[in-house]
N, C-alpha and C positions, 0 to 999 in steps of 0.2 A: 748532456751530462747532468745528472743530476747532482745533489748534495751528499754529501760521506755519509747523512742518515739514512738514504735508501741506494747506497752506492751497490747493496749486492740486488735489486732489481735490474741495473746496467751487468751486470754480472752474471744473475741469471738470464738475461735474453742474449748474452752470448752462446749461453749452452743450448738453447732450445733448437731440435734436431739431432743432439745427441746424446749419450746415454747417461752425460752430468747434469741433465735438466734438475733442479731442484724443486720446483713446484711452486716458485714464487712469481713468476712473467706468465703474460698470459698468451697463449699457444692459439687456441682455439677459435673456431667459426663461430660466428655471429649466431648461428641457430643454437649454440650451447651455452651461449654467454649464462642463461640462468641455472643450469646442471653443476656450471665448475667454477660461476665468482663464488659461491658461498652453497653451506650447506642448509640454508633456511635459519639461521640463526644459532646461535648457543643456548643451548637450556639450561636451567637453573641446575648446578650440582656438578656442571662439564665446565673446567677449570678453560680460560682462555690460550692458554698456551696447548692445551687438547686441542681445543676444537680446532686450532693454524694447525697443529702437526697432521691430524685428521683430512683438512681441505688438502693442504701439502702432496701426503700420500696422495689420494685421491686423483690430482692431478700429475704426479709422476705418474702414478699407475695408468692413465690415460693415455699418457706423453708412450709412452714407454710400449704399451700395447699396441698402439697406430701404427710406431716404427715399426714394431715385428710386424706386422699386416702390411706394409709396404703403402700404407694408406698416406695420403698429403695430409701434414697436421691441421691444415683449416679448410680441410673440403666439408661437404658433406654428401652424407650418404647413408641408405639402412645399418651398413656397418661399423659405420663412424657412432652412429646411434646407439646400437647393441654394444657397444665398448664405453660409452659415455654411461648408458645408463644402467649397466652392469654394476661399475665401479662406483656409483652414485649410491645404486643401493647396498652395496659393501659396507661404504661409508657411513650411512645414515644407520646402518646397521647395529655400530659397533660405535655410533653415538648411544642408541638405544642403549646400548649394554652399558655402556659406562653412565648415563645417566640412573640406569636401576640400580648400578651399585652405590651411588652416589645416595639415592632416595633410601637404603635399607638404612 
């Protein structure tokens, strides 16, 4: 049991496996660990509260696509992969974008 300040990490690893995963516990195989702790960093102009909502997504969207695949959330496999680094590049994506509007 953790402390009341990270009481909703106990909270979200109760969901992990169903479809109220939040994206804050970590799900994932050891081969992903660098895909889904983080998106390579915040850039300058991408407010901190983006870039957690951004990783968040990122990992529901994971979460969320394996179940529909019937996949084990910490196997791996070519498809585990193509789903990981699908929603990886989404992500870095649409930091990109927010970071240019940030720079105009």
């Amino acid at each position: 049991m953790r402390s009341n300040e990270f009481q909703y990490l106990d909270d979200d690893e109760a969901r992990i496996g169903t479809p109220d995963y939040r994206g804050h516990a970590y799900f994932w195989a050891h081969a992903y660990r660098h895909y889904l702790r983080d998106l390579g960093g915040c850039p300058s102009g991408v407010t901190e509260g983006r870039y957690g909502f951004l990783l968040r997504q990122l990992r529901t969207a994971v979460h969320r696509d394996l179940l529909r695949l019937g996949l084990p959330l910490v196997g791996e496999s070519p498809n585990h992969y193509t789903v990981v680094l699908y929603h990886r590049l989404h992500a870095l994506a649409r930091l990109d974008i927010d970071k240019a509007r940030a720079d105009r």
